[in-house]
N, C-alpha and C positions, 0 to 999 in steps of 0.2 A: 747323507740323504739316501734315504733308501730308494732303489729303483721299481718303477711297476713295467714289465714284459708281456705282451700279448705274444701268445704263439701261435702260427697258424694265422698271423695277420693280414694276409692275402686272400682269403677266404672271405666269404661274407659276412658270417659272426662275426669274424676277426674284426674284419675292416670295421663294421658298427662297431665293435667294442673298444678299439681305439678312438674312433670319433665320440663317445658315451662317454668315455674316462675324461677328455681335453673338456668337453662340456661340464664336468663338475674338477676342473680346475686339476687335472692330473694326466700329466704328461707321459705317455706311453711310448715306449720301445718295442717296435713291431719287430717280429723277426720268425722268418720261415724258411723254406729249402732254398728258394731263391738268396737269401744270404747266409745261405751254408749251415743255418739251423735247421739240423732235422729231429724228431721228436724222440723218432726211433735208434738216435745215435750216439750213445752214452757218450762219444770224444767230443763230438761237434757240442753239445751241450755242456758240458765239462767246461769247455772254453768257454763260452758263451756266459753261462751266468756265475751269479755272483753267490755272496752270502749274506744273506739279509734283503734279496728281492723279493719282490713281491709277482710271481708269476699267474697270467691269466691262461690258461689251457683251452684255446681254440681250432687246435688240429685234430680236425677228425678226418676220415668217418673212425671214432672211436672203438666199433665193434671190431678192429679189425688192430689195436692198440694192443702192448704191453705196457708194463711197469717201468718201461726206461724212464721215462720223467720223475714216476714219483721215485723213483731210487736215487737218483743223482741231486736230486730237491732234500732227501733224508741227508746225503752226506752233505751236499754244501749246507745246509741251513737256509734254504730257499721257501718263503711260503706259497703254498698250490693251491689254485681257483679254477674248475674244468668247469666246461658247458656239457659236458658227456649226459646222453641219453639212454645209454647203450646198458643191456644187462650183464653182457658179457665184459664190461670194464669195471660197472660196479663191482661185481664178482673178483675181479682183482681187487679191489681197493678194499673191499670188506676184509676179506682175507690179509690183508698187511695190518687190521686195525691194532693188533700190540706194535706191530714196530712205530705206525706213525704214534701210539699214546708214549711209546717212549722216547719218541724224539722230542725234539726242540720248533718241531714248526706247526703252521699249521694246514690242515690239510681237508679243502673245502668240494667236495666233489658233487655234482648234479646240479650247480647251481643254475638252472636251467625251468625251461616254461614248463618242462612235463614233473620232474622230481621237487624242485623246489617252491615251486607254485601250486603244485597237487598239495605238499604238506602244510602250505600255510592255510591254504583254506582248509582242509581236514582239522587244521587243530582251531581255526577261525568258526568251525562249525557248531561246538561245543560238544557232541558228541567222545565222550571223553572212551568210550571203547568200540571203536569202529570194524564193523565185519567185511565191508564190501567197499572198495571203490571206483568208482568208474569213469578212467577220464576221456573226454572225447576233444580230439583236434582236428579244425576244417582250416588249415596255414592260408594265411593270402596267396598262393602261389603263385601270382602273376610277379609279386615281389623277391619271393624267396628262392625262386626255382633254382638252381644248382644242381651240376652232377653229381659232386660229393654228397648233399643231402637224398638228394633219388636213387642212387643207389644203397643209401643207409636203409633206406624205407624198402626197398627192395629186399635184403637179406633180412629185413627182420619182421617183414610180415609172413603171419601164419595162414594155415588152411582153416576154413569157419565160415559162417557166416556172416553177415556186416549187420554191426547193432545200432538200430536206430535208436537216438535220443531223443526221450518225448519231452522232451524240452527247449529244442533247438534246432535250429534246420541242418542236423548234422546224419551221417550215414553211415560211421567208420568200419574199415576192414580190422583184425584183429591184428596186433602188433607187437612181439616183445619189448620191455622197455623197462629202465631200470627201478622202473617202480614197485615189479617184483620182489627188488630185491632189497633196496632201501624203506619202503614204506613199513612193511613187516620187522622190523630192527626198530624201528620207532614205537610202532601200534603191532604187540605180538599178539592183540586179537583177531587179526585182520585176516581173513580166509580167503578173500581175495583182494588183488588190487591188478586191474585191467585198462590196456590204452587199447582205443580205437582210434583209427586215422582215416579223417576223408579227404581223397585226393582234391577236390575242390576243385574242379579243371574237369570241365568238358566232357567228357566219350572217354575216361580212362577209368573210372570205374571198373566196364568189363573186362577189361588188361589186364587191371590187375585179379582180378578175381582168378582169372586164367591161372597166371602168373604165380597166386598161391598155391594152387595144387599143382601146377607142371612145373618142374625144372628147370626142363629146355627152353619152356617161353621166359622163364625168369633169366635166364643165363642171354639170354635173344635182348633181353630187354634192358639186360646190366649194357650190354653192348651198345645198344642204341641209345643209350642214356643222353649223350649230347644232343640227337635231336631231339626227344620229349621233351628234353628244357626248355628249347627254341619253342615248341607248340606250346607249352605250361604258359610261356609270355607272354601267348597270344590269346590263347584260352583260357586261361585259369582265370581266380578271384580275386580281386584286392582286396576284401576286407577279411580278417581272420577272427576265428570264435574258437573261443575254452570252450568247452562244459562240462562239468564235474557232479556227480551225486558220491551223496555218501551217506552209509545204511549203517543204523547197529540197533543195539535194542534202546537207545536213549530216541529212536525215530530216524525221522532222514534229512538231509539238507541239501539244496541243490545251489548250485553257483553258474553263472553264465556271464560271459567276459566276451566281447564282441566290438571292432575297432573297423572304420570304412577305411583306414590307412594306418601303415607304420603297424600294424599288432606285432609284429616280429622283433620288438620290441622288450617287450614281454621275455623271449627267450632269454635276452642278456640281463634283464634289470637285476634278479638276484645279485649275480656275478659282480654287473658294480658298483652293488650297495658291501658288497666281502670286501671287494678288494679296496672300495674307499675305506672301510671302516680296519 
């Protein structure tokens, strides 16, 4: 009986994605620092799993990830399912693409709201040679808020200005995301492909705005991360919206995805529709 592993299962992906799996009837094995699984630690790992699991990769913040999981995943014969949003992880994972085609497992990476949900609607579009796309996220933040995710969002917003969607009550800051890096490997027409993020939550707009072009206010504000979250809970959204366009010369099409509860949802469903299947 093959095993399925959530990593990072004290986290909040995690913890949903454990409770997502037992709901379609598949029993998950959480495991994180707290029991002496650490992502970053080719020994504790080694131990830990098996040959023939099936692992779901929930420990982020990912930008800040190497390769120790998927190397030890190559040797035992472990198959990999991450939530990674991060372009700086994709950029590892593309980069191993001969070693994973020569291994034996398989190796699912981005299965996540922004890479994996960006690409189904792009290929749902019909648009068969896409030039531009543009995805915008406003998170339910009163649900989602977490250190680990705010300061993700923290190192990986850029300096710019915030593009509104005219198609939905959305505002986002400019944001790395591995959609850079993946979407273009699928659609080599694609000249761009761009995430904006709105914080959804109150008075933090100009913070972050700040935040992109200073530094010190971002290093100020990696630090305070704890309380923002505490404010985010009190402040922020519950309901969360997609909205995606996508331009080429076949035209354009737009998608808009909007939930009054639960949208964070969304993030893990790729993930376990892979790992049931």
């Amino acid at each position: 009986m093959r095993r399925t592993v959530v990593i990072g299962a004290s986290g909040f992906f995690g913890r949903q994605a454990v409770r997502a799996l037992a709901a379609h009837g598949i029993r998950a094995i959480g495991a994180s620092r707290r029991d002496g699984v650490d992502v970053e630690d080719r020994a504790s790992l080694r131990e830990f799993l098996r040959r023939g699991d099936v692992v779901l990769d929930a420990a982020g913040p990912f930008h800040l990830r190497t390769a120790a999981l998927l190397d030890v995943a190559l040797e035992l014969g472990a198959d990999l399912v991450d939530l990674s949003d991060s372009a700086a992880y994709a950029t590892i994972v593309a980069a191993e693409r001969e070693r994973i085609a020569a291994g034996s497992i398989a190796v699912l990476t981005g299965c996540s709201a922004i890479s994996a949900v960006a690409a189904t609607l792009v290929r749902a579009s019909g648009i068969a040679a896409p030039r531009q796309v543009d995805l915008w996220l406003a998170p339910a933040s009163r649900e989602t808020a977490h250190v680990a995710t705010a300061r993700a969002m923290l190192a990986s917003i850029r300096p710019g200005p915030r593009a509104r969607c005219d198609f939905a009550p959305v505002r986002g800051f400019p944001v790395d995301s591995a959609l850079r890096v993946q979407l273009p490997a699928i659609w080599p027409s694609l000249e761009r492909a761009a995430f904006w993020v709105d914080p959804h939550t109150r008075g933090f707009a100009p913070l972050l705005a700040l935040a992109a072009r200073a530094r010190p206010l971002r290093i100020a504000l990696w630090l305070a991360a704890p309380v923002g979250v505490r404010l985010t809970r009190l402040l922020g959204a519950r309901d969360g919206i997609v909205a995606l366009r996508v331009a080429g010369a076949d035209g354009e099409v737009r998608w808009l995805l909007r939930a009054p509860r639960g949208s964070y949802r969304l993030a893990i469903a790729p993930a376990m529709l892979a790992v049931r299947d």
